[in-house]
C-alpha positions as CSV (number, residue, x, y, z in Angstrom):
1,X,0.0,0.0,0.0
2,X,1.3,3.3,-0.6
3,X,-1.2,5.7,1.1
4,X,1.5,7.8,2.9
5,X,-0.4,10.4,5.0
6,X,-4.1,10.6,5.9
7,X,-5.4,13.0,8.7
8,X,-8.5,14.2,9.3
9,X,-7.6,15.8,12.4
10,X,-10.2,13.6,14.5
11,X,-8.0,13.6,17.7
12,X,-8.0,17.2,17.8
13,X,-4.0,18.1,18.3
14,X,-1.3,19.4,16.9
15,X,0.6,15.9,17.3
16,X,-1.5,14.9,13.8
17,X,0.9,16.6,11.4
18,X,5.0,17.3,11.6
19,X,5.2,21.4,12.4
20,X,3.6,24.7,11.6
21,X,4.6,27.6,10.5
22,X,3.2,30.7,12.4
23,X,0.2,30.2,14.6
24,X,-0.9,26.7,14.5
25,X,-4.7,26.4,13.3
26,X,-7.7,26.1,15.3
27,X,-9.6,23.0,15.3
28,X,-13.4,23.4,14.3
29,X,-15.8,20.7,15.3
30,X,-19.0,22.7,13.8
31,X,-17.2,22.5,10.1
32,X,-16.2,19.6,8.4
33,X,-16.1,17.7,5.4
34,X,-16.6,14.2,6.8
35,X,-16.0,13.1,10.6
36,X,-16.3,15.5,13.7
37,X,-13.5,17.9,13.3
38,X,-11.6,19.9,10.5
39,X,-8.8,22.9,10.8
40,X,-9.3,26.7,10.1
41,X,-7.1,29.4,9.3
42,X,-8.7,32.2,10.2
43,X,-6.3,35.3,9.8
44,X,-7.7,38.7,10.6
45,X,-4.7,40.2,10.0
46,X,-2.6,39.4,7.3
47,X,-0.2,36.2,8.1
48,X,1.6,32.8,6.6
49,X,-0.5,30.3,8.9
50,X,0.2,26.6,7.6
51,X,1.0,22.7,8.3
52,X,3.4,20.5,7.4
53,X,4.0,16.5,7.1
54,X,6.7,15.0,6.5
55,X,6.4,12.4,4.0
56,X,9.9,11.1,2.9
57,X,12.9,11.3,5.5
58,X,15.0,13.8,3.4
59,X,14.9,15.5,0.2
60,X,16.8,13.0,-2.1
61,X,14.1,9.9,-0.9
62,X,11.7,12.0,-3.0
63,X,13.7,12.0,-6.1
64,X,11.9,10.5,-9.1
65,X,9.0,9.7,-7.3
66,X,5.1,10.7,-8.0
67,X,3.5,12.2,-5.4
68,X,-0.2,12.2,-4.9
69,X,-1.8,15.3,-2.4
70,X,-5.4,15.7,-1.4
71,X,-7.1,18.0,0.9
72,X,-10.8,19.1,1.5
73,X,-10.7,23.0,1.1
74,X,-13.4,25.1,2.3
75,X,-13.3,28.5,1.9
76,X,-15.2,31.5,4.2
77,X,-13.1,34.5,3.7
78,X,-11.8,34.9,0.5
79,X,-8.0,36.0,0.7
80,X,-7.1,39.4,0.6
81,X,-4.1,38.4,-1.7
82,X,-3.1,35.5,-3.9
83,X,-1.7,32.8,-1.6
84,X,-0.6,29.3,-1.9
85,X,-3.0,26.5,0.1
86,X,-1.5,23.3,-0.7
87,X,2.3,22.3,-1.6
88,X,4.7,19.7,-2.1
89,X,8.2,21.3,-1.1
90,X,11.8,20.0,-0.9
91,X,13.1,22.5,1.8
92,X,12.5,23.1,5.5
93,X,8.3,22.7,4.7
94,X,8.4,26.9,5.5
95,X,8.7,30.1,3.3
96,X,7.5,30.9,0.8
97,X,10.4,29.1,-2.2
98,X,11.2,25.8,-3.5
99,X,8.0,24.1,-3.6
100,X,5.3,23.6,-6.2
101,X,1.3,24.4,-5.6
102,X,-2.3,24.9,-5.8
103,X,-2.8,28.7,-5.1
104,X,-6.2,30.7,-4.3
105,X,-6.7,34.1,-6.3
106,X,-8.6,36.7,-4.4
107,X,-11.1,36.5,-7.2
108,X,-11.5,32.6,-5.2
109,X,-10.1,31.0,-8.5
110,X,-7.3,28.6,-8.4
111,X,-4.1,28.2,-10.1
112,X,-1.4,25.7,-10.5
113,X,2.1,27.8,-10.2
114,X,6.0,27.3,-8.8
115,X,5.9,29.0,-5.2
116,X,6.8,32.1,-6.9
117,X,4.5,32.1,-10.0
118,X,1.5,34.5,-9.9
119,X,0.0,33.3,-13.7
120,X,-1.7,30.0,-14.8
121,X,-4.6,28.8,-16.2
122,X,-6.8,29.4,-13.8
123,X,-10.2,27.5,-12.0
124,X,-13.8,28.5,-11.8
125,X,-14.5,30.0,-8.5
126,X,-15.0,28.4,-5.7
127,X,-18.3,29.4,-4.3
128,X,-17.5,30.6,-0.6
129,X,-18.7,27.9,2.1
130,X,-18.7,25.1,0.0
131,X,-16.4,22.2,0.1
132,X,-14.3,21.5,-2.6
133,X,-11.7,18.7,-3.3
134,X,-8.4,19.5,-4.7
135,X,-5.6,17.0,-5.3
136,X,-2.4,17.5,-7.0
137,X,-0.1,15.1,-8.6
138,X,4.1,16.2,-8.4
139,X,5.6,13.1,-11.0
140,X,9.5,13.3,-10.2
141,X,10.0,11.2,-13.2
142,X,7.9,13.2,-15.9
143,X,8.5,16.5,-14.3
144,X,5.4,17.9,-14.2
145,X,2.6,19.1,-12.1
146,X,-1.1,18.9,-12.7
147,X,-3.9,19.7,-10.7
148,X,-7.3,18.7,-10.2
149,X,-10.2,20.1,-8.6
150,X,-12.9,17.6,-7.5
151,X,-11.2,14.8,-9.9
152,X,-11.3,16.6,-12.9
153,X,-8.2,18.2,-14.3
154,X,-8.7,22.0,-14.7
155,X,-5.2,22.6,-16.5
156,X,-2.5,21.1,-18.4
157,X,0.6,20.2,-16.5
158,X,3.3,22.5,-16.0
159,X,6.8,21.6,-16.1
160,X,8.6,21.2,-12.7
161,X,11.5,20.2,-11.4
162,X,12.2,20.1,-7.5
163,X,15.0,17.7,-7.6
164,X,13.0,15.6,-5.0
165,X,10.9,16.4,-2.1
166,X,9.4,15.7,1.1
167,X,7.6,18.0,2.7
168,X,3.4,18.2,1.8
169,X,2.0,21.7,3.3
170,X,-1.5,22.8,3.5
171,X,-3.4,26.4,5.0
172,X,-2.5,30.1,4.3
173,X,1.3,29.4,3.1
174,X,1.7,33.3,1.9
175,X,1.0,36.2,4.4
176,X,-2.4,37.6,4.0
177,X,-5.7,37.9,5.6
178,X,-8.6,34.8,5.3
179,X,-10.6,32.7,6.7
180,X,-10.4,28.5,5.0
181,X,-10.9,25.3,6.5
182,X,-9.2,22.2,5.6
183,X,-10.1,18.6,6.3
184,X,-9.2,14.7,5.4
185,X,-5.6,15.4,4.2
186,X,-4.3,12.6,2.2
187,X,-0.7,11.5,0.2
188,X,0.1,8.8,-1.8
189,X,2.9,7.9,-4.4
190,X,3.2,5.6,-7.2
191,X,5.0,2.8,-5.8
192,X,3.0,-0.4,-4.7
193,X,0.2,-2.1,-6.6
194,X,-3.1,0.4,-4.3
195,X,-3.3,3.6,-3.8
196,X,-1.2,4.8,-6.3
197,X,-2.6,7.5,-7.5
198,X,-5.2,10.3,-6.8
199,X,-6.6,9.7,-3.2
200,X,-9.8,10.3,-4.8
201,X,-12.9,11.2,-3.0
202,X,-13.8,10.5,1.0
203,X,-16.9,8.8,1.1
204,X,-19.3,8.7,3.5
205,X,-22.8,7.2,4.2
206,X,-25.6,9.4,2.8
207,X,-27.2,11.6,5.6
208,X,-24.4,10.0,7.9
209,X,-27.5,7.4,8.2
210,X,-27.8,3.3,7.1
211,X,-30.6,1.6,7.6
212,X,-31.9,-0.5,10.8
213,X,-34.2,-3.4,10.8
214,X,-36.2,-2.5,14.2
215,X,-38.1,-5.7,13.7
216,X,-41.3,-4.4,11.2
217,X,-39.4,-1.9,9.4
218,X,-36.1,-0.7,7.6
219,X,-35.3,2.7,10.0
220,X,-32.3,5.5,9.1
221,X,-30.2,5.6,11.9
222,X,-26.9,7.3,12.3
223,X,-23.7,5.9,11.4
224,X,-21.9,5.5,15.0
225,X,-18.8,4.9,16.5
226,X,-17.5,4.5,19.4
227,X,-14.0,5.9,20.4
228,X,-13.1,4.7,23.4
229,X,-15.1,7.7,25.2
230,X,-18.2,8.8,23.3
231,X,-19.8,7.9,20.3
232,X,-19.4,9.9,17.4
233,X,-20.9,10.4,13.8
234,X,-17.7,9.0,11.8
235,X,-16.8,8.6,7.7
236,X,-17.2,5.1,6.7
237,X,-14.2,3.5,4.1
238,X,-15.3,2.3,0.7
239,X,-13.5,-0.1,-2.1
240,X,-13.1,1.4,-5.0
241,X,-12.0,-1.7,-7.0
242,X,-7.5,-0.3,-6.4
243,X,-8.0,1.4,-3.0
244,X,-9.7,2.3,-0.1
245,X,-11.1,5.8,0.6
């Protein structure tokens, strides 16, 4: 199997990913995509807020490798300037150079750029308070990067080169002011014979219900959990013929 990373940031702690940079995000159990919790970056004044995980040991175990990222983007507050949201970098997983990403125009449409670009085919716009998915494929071998906004490719893949990588980053990675959520974070690369490619969506049960025989009739009940201390409304995990989601 080669799903690397998945959080959804269900315990609740900063021990979930490998560092921040700036003030860590607050956890939000009122919005989420699936599950009972989700991080925001809520900057009211302008700021580089973001995460980081580390997904190979060191810069060179990345080389020639392709590297699958997802994340569940929800924008509130659409950012006061063009910032980069999600990255695959082969630093320190900080700054603002050396990595590759998704970025978020103020106008809420997205564009595929080098940490320094500012032009690139860009998205439709993302309505605010709606949950997207965005994934992004880095192939070391081809050197490109293409990105993809709930599964569908929105622009051609741009040549890039990192020499390698390591480091996946996700929030408000350029200083400015706004307010986006992020939730079920997930990294894969090529190796392996499953999950070898897009993470693809998170599915859940419809409603968060299934259905009950009470003894006369199918019922919609919630799908529950129990984690040790409470029971909770979780995501279930489907087969999608290569992997599960």
């Amino acid at each position: 199997m080669t799903r690397l990373i998945t959080c959804g940031f269900e315990a609740q702690s900063a021990t979930e990913w490998s560092g921040t940079e700036g003030t860590a995000p607050e956890f939000s159990t009122t919005v989420q995509n699936s599950g009972t919790a989700s991080v925001r970056f809520q900057n009211t004044t302008a700021s580089a807020r973001s995460v980081r995980f580390l997904v190979y040991p060191d810069d060179t175990t990345g080389i020639g490798k392709s590297v699958f990222i997802r994340a569940y983007v929800r924008i509130d507050t659409a950012p006061a300037a063009r910032t980069a949201i999600l990255a695959w970098d082969d630093e320190t997983g900080t700054g603002t150079t050396s990595f590759y990403c998704i970025k978020v125009n103020t106008n809420r449409t997205l564009i595929c750029a080098a940490s320094g670009g500012t032009t690139g085919t860009a998205s439709a716009a993302l309505t605010l308070g709606t949950w997207y998915r965005l994934e992004m494929n880095y192939d070391g071998v081809a050197k490109t990067v293409t990105p993809y906004l709930n599964g569908t490719a929105w622009a051609s893949p741009i040549s890039a080169d990192l020499g390698g990588g390591h480091w996946a980053r996700f929030g408000v990675i350029n200083s400015t002011t706004a307010d986006i959520y992020f939730d079920d974070i997930a990294v894969n690369d090529s190796s392996g014979t499953a999950d070898n490619g897009l993470p693809g969506a998170v599915f859940t049960s419809p409603g968060s219900t299934a259905k009950v025989w009470t003894g006369s009739t199918w019922t919609a009940k919630p799908v529950r959990v129990w984690t040790g201390s409470a029971w909770v409304t979780k995501q279930t995990r489907a087969w999608s013929g290569a992997s599960w989601h």
